[in-house]
N, C-alpha and C positions, 0 to 999 in steps of 0.2 A: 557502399560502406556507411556504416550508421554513425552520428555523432557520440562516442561512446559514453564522454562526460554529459551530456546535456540527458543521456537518457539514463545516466547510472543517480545522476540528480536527481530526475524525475521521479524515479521508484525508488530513489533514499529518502525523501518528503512524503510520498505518499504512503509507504510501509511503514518508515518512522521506526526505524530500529531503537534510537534511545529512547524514546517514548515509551517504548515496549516495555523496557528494562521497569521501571518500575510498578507495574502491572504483573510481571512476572514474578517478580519480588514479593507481592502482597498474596497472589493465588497459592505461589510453594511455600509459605511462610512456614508450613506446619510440616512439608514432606523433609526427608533425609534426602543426602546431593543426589543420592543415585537415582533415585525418585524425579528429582527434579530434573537432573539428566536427562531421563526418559519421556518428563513434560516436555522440554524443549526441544526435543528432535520431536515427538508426532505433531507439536503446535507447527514448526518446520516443514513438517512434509506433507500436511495437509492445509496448509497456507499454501505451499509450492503446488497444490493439486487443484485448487479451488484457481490460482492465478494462470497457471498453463489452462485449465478450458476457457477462460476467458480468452487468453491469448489466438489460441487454437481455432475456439468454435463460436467465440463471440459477433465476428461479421458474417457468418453463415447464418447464424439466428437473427441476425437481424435485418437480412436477406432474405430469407424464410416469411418474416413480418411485414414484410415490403416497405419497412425503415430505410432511408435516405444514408447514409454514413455523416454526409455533415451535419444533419440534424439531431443523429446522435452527438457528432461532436459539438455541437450547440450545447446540447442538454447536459452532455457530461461537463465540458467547460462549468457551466451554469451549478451543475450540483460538485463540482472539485472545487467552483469559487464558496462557496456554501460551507463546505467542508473545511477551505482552508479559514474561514470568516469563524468557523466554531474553534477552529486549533488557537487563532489569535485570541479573539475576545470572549470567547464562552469556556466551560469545565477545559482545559486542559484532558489532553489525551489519556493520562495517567489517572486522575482523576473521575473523568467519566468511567472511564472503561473498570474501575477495581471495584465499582459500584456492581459487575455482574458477576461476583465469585462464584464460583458452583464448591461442592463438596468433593465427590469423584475425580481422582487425579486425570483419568481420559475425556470427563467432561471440561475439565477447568482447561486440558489442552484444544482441545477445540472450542470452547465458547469459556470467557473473552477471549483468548489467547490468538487461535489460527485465524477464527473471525470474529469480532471485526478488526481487532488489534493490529496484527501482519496483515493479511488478507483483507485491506479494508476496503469500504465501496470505491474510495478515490483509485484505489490501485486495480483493481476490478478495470475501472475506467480507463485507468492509462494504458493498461495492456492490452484493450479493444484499438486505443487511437494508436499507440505507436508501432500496430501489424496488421494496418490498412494493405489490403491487397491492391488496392489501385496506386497505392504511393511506392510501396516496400516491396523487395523482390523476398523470395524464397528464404536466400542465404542473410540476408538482412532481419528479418523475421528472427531467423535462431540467432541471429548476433542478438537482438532483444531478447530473447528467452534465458538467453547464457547472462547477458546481464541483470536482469531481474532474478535469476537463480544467484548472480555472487550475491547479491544486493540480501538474498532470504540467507544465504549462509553467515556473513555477516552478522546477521541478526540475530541467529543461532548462535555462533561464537560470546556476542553481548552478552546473549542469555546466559550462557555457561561460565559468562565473568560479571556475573549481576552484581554478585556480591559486593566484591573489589568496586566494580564501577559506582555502585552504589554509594558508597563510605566516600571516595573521589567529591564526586557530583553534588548528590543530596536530590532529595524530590523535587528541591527548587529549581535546582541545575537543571533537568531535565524538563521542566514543565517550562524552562527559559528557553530551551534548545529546540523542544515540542514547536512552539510559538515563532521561532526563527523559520522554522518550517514554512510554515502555515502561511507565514509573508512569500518565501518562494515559492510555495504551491498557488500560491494567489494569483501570482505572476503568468504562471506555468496556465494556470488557468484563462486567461486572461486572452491568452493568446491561442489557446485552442479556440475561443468562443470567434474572436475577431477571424482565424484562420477557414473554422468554420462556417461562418456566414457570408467569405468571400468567395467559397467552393463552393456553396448553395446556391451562388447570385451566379455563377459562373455555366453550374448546370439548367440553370432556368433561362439564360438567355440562348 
């Protein structure tokens, strides 16, 4: 049985649902609801599609590589802390990300939206480390996918109450919320890199 809080944590920091929110605000700005509707469920279901082959096929490819698992978790540690170091003190997530609007409503849902925004490399990442086949059984595996799948509905829901939450919040709100993150993804980080360099020191003796 998996930790369900520490890993619905993990992919609430690293997806960054409220962050989303205001990225999705500035792309739809010009679509009508239904439109926008319809941005937010494919940005959804192809975020959910990019994060399940991670889940899925991510330690086979890097198996296939003749990649170490904890020297992946090393390096992801290493680039989650990077990631959460840019959420703290560089552009804010909302910020960076409204910088890549596309025009096309199917493009603006998949690029920024699905990726990097939902779909981002940190989450790529965690979905490799937390369905380690040497750690996690089978049924522990889909307890992570179910929970990284509430974690993307969630986000969808947000999306569908951008509005609202918007007027709520404010862009500050959210770039304050983004940033709170970013400290527990740090953390989160932190301890994969420590966890993986004692699994490395463990298979080399």
């Amino acid at each position: 049985m998996i930790d369900f809080l520490a890993v619905f944590i993990t992919f609430f920091a690293v997806i960054d649902p409220i962050g989303t929110l205001p990225v999705f605000i500035a792309v739809t700005e010009q679509y009508d609801q239904k439109t926008k509707r319809r941005i937010a469920l494919l940005a959804t279901i192809a975020a959910a599609c990019v994060l399940l082959f991670f889940l899925v096929m991510g330690e086979i490819v890097l198996t296939a590589l003749s990649i170490p698992l904890p020297a992946f978790q090393i390096s992801g540690g290493i680039v989650l802390f990077l990631f959460a170091l840019n959420m703290i003190f560089g552009d804010s997530k909302p910020d960076e990300e409204i910088k890549m609007l596309q025009d096309s409503h199917k493009e603006t849902a998949i690029f920024p939206l699905a990726v990097p925004s939902i779909a981002s490399p940190g989450a790529m990442l965690a979905a490799v480390l937390l369905t380690k086949n040497s750690t996690y059984t089978i049924w522990e595996q889909m307890q992570t996918a179910l929970v990284m799948l509430s974690v993307l509905v969630l986000t969808y829901v947000l999306m569908l109450l951008a509005g609202v939450i918007n007027r709520a919040v404010g862009s500050s709100g959210a770039s304050v919320i983004s940033r709170v993150m970013g400290l527990i993804l740090s953390s989160i980080a932190t301890t994969n890199i420590l966890t993986g360099l004692s699994e490395y020191y463990k298979v080399m003796q």
